[in-house]
DOKE-345355 format. One record per residue: residue in three letters; y, x, z of N, C-alpha, C, CB in turn. Coordinates in Angstrom, 3 decimals, padded with zeros to 6 digits. Each point is the difference from the previous one (the first is absolute). Glycine has a CB too. Layout:
# residues N
<node ala, <Y, X, Z>, <Y, X, Z>, <Y, X, Z>, <Y, X, Z>> ...
***
This chain:
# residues 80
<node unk, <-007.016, 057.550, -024.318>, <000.141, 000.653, 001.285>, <-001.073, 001.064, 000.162>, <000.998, -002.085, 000.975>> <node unk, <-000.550, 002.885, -000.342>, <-000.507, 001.595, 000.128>, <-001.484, -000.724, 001.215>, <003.181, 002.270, -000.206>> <node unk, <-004.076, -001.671, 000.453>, <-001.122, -000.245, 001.048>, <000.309, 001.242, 000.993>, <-002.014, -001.213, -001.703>> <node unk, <002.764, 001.672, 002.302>, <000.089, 001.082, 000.846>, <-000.679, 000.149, 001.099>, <001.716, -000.007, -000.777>> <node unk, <-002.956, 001.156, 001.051>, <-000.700, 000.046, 000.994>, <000.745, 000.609, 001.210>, <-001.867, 000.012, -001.568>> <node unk, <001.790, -000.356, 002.691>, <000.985, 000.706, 001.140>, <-001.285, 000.500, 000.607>, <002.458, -001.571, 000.528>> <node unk, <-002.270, 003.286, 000.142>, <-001.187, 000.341, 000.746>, <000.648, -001.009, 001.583>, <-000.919, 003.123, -001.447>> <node unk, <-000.147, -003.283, 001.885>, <000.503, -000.344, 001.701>, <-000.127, 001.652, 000.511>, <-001.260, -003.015, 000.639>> <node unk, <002.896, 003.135, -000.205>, <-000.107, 001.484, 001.025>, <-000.350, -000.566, 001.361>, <001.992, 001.591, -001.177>> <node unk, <-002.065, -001.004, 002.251>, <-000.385, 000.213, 000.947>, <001.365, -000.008, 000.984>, <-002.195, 001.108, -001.146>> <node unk, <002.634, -001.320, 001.921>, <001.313, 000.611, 000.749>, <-000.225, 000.942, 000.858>, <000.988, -001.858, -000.095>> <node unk, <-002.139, 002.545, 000.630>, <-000.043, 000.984, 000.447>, <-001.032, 001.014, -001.142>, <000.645, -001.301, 002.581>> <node unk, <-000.645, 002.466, -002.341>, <-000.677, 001.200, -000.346>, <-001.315, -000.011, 000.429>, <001.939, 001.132, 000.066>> <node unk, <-003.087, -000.443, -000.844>, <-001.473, 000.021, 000.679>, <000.001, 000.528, 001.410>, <-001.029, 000.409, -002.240>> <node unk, <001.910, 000.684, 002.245>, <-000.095, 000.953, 001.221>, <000.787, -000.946, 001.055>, <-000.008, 002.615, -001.316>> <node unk, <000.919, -003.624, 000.947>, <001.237, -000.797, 000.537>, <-001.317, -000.720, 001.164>, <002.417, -000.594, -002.621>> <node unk, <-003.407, -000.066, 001.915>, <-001.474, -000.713, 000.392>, <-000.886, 001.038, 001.419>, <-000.299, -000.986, -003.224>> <node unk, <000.630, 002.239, 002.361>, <-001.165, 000.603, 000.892>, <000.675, 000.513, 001.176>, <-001.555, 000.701, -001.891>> <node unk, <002.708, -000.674, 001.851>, <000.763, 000.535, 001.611>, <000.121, -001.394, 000.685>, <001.769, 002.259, -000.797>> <node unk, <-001.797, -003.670, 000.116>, <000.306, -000.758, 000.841>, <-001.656, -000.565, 001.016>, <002.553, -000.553, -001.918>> <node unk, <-003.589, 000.870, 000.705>, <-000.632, -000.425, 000.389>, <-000.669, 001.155, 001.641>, <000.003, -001.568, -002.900>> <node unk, <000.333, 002.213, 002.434>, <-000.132, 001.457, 001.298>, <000.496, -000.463, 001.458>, <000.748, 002.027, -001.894>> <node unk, <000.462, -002.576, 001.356>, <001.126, -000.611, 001.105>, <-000.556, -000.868, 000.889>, <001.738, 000.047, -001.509>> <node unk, <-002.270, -000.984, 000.376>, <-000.651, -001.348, 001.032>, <-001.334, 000.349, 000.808>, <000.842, -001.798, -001.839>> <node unk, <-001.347, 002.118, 001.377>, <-001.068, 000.849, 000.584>, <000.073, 000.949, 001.292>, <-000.405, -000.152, -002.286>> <node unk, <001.671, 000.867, 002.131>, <000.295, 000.365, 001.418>, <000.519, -000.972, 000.887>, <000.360, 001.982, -000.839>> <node unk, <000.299, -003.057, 001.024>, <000.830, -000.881, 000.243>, <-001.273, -000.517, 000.745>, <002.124, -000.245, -001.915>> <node unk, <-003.598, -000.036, 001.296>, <-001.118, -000.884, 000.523>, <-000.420, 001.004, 000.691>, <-000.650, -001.729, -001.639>> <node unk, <000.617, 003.372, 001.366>, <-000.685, 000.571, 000.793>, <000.555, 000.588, 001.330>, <-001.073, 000.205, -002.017>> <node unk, <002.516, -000.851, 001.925>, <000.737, 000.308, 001.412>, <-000.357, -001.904, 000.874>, <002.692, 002.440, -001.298>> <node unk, <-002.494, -003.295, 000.799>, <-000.429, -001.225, 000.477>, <-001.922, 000.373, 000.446>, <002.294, -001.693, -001.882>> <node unk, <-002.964, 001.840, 001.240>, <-001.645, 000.259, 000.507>, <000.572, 000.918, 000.993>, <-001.938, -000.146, -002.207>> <node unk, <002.895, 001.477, 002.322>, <-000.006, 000.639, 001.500>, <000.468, -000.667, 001.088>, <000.266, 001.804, -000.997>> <node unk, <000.499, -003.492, 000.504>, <000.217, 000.232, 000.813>, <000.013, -001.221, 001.141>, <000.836, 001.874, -001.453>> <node unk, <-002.118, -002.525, 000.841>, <-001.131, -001.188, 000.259>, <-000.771, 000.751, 001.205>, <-000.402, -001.155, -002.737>> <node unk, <000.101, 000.375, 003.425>, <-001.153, 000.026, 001.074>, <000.722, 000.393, 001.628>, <-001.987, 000.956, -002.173>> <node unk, <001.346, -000.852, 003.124>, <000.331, 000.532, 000.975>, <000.089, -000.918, 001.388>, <001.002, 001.499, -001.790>> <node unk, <-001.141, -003.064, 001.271>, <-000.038, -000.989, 000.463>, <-001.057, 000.034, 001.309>, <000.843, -000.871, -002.363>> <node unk, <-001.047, 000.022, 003.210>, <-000.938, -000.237, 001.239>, <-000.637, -001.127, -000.110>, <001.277, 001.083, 001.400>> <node unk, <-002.720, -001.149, -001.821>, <-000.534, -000.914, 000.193>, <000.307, -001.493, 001.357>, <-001.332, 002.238, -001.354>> <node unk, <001.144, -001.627, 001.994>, <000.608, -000.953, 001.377>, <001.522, -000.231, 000.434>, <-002.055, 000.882, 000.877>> <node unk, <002.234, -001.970, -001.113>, <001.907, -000.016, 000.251>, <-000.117, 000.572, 001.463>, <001.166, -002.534, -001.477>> <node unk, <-001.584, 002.614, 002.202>, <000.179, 000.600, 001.607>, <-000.516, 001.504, 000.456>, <-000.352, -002.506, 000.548>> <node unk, <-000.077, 002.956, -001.851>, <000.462, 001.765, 000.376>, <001.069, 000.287, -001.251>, <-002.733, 001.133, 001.118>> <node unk, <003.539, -000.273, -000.254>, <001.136, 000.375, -001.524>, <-000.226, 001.464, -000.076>, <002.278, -001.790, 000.270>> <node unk, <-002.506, 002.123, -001.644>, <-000.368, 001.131, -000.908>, <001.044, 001.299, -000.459>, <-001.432, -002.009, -000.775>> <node unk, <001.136, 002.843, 001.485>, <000.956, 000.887, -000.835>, <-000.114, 000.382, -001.171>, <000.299, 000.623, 001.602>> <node unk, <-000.806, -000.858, -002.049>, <-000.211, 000.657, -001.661>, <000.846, -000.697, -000.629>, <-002.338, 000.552, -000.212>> <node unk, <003.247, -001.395, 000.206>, <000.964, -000.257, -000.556>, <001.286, 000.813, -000.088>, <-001.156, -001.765, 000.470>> <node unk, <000.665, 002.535, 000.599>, <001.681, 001.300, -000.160>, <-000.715, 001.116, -000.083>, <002.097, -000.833, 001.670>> <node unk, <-003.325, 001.045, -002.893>, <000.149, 001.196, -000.626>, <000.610, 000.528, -000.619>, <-001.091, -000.303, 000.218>> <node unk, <001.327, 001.454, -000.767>, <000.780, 000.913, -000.772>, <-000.103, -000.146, -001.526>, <-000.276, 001.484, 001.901>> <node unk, <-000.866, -002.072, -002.237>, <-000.871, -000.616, -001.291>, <000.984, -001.492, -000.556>, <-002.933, 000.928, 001.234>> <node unk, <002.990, -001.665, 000.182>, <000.262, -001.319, -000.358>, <001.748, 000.380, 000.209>, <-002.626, -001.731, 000.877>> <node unk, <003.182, 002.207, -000.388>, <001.315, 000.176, 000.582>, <000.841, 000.724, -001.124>, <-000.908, 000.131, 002.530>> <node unk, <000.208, 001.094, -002.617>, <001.171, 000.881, -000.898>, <-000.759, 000.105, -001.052>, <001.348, 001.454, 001.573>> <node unk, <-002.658, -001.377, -001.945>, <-000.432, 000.447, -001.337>, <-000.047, -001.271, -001.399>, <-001.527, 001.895, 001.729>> <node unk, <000.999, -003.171, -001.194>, <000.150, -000.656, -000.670>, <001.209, -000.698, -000.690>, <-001.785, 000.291, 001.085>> <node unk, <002.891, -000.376, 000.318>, <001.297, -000.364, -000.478>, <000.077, 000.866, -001.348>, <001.146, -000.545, 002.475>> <node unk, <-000.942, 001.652, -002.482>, <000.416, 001.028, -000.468>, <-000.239, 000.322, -001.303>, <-000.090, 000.469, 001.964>> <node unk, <-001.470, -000.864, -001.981>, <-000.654, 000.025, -000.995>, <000.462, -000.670, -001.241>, <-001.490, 000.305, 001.595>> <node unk, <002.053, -002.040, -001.089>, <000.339, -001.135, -000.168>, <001.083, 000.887, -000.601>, <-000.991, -001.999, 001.723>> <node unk, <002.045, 002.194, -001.398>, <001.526, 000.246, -000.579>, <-000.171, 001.095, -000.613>, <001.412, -000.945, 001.615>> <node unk, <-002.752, 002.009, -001.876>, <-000.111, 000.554, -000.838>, <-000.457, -000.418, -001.604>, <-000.081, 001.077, 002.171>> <node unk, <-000.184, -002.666, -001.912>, <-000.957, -000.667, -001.160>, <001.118, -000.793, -000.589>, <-002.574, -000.243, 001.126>> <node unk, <003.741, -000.251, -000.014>, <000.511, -000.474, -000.762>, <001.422, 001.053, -001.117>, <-001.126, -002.190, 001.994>> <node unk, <000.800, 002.964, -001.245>, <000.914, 001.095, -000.538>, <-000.891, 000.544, -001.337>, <001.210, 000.776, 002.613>> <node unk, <-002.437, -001.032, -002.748>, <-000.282, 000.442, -001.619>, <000.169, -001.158, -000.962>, <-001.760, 001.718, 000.710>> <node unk, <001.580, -002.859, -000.027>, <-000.150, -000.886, -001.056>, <001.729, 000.029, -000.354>, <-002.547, -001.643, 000.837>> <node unk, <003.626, 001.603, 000.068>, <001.552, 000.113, -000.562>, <-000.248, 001.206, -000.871>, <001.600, -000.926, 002.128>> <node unk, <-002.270, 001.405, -001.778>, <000.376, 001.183, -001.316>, <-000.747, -000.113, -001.059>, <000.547, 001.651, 001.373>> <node unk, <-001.729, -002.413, -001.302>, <-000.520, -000.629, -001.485>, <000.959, -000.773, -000.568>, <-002.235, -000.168, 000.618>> <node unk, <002.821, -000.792, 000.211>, <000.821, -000.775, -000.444>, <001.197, 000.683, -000.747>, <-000.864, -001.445, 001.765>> <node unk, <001.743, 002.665, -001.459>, <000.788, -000.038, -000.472>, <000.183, 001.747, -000.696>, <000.662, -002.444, 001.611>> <node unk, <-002.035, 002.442, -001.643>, <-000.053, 001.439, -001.262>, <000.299, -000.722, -001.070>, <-001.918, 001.678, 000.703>> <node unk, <002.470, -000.771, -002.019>, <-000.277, -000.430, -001.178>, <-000.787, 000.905, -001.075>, <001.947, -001.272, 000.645>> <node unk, <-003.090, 000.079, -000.990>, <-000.542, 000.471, -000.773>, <000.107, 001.212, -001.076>, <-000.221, -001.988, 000.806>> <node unk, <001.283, 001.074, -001.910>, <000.712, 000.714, -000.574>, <000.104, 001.462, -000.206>, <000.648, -001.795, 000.555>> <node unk, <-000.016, 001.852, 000.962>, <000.437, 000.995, -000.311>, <-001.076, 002.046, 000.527>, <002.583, -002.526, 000.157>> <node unk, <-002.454, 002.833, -000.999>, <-001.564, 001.602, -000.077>, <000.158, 000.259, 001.684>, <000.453, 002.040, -003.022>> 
***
C-alpha cells in the first residue's frame, strides 16, 4: 500500500479569513456603540438611551458587519 500524504486545505481562502475577521469586529464595534446610556438610579429616567449613536448608528453598523462576514462567507476563493 501506497503511504499517501493529503495536504489539509482550508475551506475558506486567506483573504476568505481576513474579510471575516473585519466583519466580526465591526459587528463588536457596533454592539460597544451601542452599550451604555443606562441611569444609575431606577427613579430618574435617562435620555441617552434615544441617541442617534445608540438608535441609528449602531444598529446599522451591526447589519453592516453582518453583511461582510455573508460576504466572507460566500466569496470564492478560488476564484482571481
Amino acid at each position: 500500500m501506497e503511504n499517501k500524504a493529503h495536504k489539509q486545505e482550508f475551506l475558506f481562502g486567506k483573504i476568505n479569513y481576513k474579510i471575516l475577521l473585519i466583519g466580526i469586529g465591526v459587528i463588536i464595534l457596533g454592539f460597544l456603540l451601542m452599550s451604555g446610556g443606562g441611569s444609575d438610579d431606577p427613579n430618574v429616567f435617562s435620555d441617552a438611551i434615544f441617541s442617534f449613536r445608540r438608535i441609528r448608528l449602531a444598529p446599522t453598523t451591526v447589519l453592516i458587519g453582518f453583511g461582510i462576514t455573508i460576504y466572507a462567507i460566500l466569496k470564492n476563493p478560488n476564484k482571481a
